[in-house]
N, C-alpha and C positions, 0 to 999 in steps of 0.2 A: 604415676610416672608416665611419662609419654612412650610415645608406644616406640620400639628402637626396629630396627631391621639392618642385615647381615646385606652388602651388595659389592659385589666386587673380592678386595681385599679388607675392605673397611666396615667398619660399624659405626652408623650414625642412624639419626632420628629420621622418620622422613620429613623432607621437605616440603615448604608448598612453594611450586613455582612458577604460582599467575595464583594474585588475589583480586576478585572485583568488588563496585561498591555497590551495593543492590538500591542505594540512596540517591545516587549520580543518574542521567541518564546515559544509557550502551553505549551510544555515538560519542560521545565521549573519553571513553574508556579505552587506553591502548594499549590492555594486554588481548581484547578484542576485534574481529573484523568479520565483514559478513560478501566478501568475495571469494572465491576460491583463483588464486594468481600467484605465481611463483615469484614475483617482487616483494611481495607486503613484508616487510624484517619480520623478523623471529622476535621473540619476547624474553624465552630464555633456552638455555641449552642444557639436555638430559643426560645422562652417560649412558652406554650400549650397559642393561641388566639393571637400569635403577628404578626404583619406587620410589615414585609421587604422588603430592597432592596435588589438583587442578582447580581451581574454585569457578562456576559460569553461571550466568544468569540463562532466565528464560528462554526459551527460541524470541520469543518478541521482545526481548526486553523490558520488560518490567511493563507492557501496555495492558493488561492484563490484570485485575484489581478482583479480591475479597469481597465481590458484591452479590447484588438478589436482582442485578438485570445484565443485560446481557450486552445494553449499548458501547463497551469497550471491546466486545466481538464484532459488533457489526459494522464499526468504525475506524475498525485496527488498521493503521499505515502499515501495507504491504511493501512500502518500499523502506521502511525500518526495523525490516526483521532476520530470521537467522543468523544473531550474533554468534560465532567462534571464536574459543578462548584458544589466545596462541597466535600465528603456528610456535612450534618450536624446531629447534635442531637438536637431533638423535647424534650424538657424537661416533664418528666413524660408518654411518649411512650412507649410500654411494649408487647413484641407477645402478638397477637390477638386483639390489638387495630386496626381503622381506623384511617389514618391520613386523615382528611378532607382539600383540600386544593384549596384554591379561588383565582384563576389570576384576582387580579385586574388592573393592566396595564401593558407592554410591549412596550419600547421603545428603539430606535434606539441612539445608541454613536452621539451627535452632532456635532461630525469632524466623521462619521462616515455615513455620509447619503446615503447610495447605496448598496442593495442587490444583490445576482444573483441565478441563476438557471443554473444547470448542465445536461447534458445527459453525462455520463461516458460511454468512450469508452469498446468496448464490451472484448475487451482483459485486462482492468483494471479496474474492477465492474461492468461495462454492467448496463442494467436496464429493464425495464418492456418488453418494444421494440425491447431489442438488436439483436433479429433475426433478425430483418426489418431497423430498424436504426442503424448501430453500431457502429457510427464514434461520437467520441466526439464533446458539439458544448457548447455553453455557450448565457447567456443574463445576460445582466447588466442592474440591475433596479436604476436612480437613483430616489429617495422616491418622490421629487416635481415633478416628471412627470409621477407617477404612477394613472392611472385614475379609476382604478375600486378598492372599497372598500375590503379591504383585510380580511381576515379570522386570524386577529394577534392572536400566542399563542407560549408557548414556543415547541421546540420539543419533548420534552418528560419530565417526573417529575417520580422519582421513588424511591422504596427504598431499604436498599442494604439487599440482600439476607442473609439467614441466611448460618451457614456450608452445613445445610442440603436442602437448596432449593436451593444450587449450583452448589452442589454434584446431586440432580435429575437433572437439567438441562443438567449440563455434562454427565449426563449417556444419557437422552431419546436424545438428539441430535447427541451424539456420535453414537448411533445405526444409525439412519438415515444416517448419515455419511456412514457408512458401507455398509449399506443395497442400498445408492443410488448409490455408487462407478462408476457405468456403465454410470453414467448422466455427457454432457461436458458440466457441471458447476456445482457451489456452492450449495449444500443445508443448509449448515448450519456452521456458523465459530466455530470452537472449539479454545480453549485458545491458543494464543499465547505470546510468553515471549521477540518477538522482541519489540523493541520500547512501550513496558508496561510503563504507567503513575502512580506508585501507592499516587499519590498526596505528602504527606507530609511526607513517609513512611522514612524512611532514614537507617535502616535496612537491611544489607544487606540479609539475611536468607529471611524476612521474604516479601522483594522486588520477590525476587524469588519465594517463593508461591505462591505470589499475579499474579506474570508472567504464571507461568506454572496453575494454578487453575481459575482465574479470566474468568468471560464471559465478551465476548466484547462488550462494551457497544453499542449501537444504540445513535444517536444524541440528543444531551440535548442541544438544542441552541433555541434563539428568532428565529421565521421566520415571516416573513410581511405578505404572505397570503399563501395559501396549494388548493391546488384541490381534492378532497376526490380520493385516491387513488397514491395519489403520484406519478404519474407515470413514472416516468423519473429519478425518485430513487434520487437524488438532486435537486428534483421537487419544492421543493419549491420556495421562494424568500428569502434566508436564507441570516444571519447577527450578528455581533455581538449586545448586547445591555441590557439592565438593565430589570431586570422583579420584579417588586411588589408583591408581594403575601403574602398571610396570612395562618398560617399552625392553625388547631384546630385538638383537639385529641378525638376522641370517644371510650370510653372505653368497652371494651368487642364485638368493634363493627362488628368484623369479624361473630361471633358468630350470633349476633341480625340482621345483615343484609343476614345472609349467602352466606357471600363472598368469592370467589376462584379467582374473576379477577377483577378488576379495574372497577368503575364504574361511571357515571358522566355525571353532569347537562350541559346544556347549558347557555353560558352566557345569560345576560340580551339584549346585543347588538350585530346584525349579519346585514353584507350587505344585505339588503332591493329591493328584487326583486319580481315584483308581481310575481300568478302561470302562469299567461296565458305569462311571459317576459322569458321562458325558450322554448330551441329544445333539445328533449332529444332523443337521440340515442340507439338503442339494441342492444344486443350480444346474441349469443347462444353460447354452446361446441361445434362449428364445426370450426376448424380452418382454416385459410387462404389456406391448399393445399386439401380442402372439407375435411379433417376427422373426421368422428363423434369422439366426447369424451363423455363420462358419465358422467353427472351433475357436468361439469367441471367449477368451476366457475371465476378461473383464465382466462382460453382458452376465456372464454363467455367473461369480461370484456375487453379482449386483442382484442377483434374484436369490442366491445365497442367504444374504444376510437379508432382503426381503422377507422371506421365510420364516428365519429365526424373528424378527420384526415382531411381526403379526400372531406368531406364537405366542408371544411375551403381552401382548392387549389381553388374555385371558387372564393375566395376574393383577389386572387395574395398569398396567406402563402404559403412557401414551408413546405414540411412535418416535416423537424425537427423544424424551429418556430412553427406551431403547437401544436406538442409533446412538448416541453418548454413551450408551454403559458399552456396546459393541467393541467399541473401539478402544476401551481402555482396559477391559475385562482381558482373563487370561483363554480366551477361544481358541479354537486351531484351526487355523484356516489351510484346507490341502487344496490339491488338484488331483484330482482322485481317477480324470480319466481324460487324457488325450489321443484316443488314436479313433475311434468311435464316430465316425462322420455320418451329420454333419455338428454333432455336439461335443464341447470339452462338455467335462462335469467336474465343479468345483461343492467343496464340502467345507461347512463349518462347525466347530464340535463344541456347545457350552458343558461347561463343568457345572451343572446341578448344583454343587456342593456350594457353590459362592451365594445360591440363596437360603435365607432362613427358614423358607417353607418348601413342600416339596413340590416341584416342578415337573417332574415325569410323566409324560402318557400314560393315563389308566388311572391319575389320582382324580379327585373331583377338583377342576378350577375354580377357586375364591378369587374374586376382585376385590384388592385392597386397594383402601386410599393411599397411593403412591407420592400425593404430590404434586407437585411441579417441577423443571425444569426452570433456569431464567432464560427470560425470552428481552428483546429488545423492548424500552419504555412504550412504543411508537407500535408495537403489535402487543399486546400482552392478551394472557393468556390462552397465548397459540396450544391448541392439543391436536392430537390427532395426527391425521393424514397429510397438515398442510398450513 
């Protein structure tokens, strides 16, 4: 029987209220959009206290294949990605409410069973690493052979800005933009109008607003597990797949909680590792060529997971498997000390328990044949350092 739930005054089934086609392509799809702008229409409307179902594809829409190479990472159109399923209207929502909102499940499409994990080449998104790693490489998770308990949740839940907290965005980022001009890379995406999503919009005026004005969105997709810090920027084990949730509305809540950012509980259920079943690795602000930095907490975690890195070569891993399991692995990533000048210290903690053999200081290290990663057709069998 189908599953029922109690909401409101009423009992009814839940509903789903966004299906997509995983066969279609994103850009197409208009329960779908991938700007964040208070124009784009709603898809459907929720009641304040209901449970739903949501169906979303990938973060990149489906660019992303069940393969043994890696050439759809390193070729991925970034301007066709961060598809959001929605927005929707929260019935009775009003500035300065909370929206309280409760993932209750996360699950994978059933002809859909297999996530993956990207390191984007450093010429087309790069990621945490890409000084050190810059070649694109990819893992392909399929779900019944995934053995360590995942961190399920969706990528992001958000709501759409108003004129006015779009218009701040676009300004204080736009400065940055300017001010960083001298730096070889990105600080910050300002709008763009190529390959704009504005979901259901079918105007042509106001497509174009939404193009030229709209922030780009960040990924709203299911992913199977996450490493605190994401490192490897398609860090996760990302996928498409249906997420449950339940939206409740608290009124005035902005006010009574004094809220300026997002805030939020932990589930009820988290993979289960003792304290003494973790190796947790440090970083300081001194970078890889010895330069001090000033309580630099980026530099400190990028030597972080460096660390944990080069640990892991004593198992057979070459460094980009590594950096891929990092980032999808259940780690913990802390900041374990800011006031210590001139260094933060950032720490990251693996759970032993996620390999089959043992891993702890003091055993003797075996190098096992680990493998490979996929690497692009055009580099292959990249290992190592580079």
């Amino acid at each position: 029987m189908p599953r029922e739930v109690v909401y409101g005054t009423g009992k009814q089934e839940i509903r789903t209220v966004a299906k997509v086609d995983l066969s279609q392509p994103a850009s197409e799809q208009t329960v779908l959009h991938n700007r964040w702008h208070p124009d784009i229409p709603s898809v459907s409307s929720i009641k304040d206290g209901e449970i739903v179902k949501i169906e979303c594809v990938d973060w990149t829409g489906g660019q992303i294949t069940n393969s043994d190479d890696a050439d759809d990472v390193k070729n991925v159109d970034l301007t066709k990605i961060h598809y959001l399923t929605g927005p929707f209207d929260i019935e009775g929502a009003e500035p300065g409410d909370v929206l309280l909102v409760e993932i209750q499940d996360v699950q994978p499409f059933q002809d859909h069973l297999w996530g993956f994990t990207g390191i984007f080449d450093k010429s087309n998104g790069g990621g945490f690493l890409d000084e050190i790693y810059p070649k694109a490489a990819k893992a392909i998770w399929d779900f019944e052979g995934v053995r360590f308990a995942g961190l399920i949740h969706p990528g992001i839940l958000g709501c759409a800005p108003s004129p006015e907290v779009l218009a701040e965005w676009n300004r204080r980022e736009g400065e940055l933009i300017t001010a960083c001009s001298h730096m070889d890379r990105d600080v910050a995406l300002p709008p763009l109008p190529q390959n704009c999503h504005p979901g259901s919009a079918t105007d042509a005026a106001l497509k174009e607003k939404i193009g030229k004005e709209g922030a780009r969105t960040v990924p709203g997709r299911p992913e199977h597990g996450e490493g605190d810090g994401e490192i490897s920027f398609c860090g996760a084990i990302e996928m498409p797949g249906v997420i449950t949730i339940k939206f409740t509305v608290m009124k005035g809540g902005m006010a009574e909680l004094a809220m300026k950012s997002p805030i939020y509980i932990p589930g009820p259920c988290e993979p289960q590792f003792g304290p003494g079943r973790y190796i947790y690795f440090e970083g300081f602000s001194v970078d890889e060529n010895g330069k001090q930095h000033y309580m630099d907490t980026s530099v400190a975690y990028r030597q972080t997971s460096l660390r944990a890195i080069e640990y892991l070569r004593r198992y057979g891993y070459d460094d980009y498997q590594s950096y891929l399991l990092l980032g999808c692995a259940p780690v913990q990533g802390h900041v374990a000390g800011i006031v210590d000048i001139p260094n933060a210290c950032t720490t990251m903690g693996l759970p032993v328990d996620i390999f089959d053999f043992d891993i702890m200081p003091g055993t003797k290290a075996v190098k096992r044949d680990m493998g490979s990663c996929a690497f692009a057709s055009d580099n292959p069998g990249t290992r190592g350092t580079s």
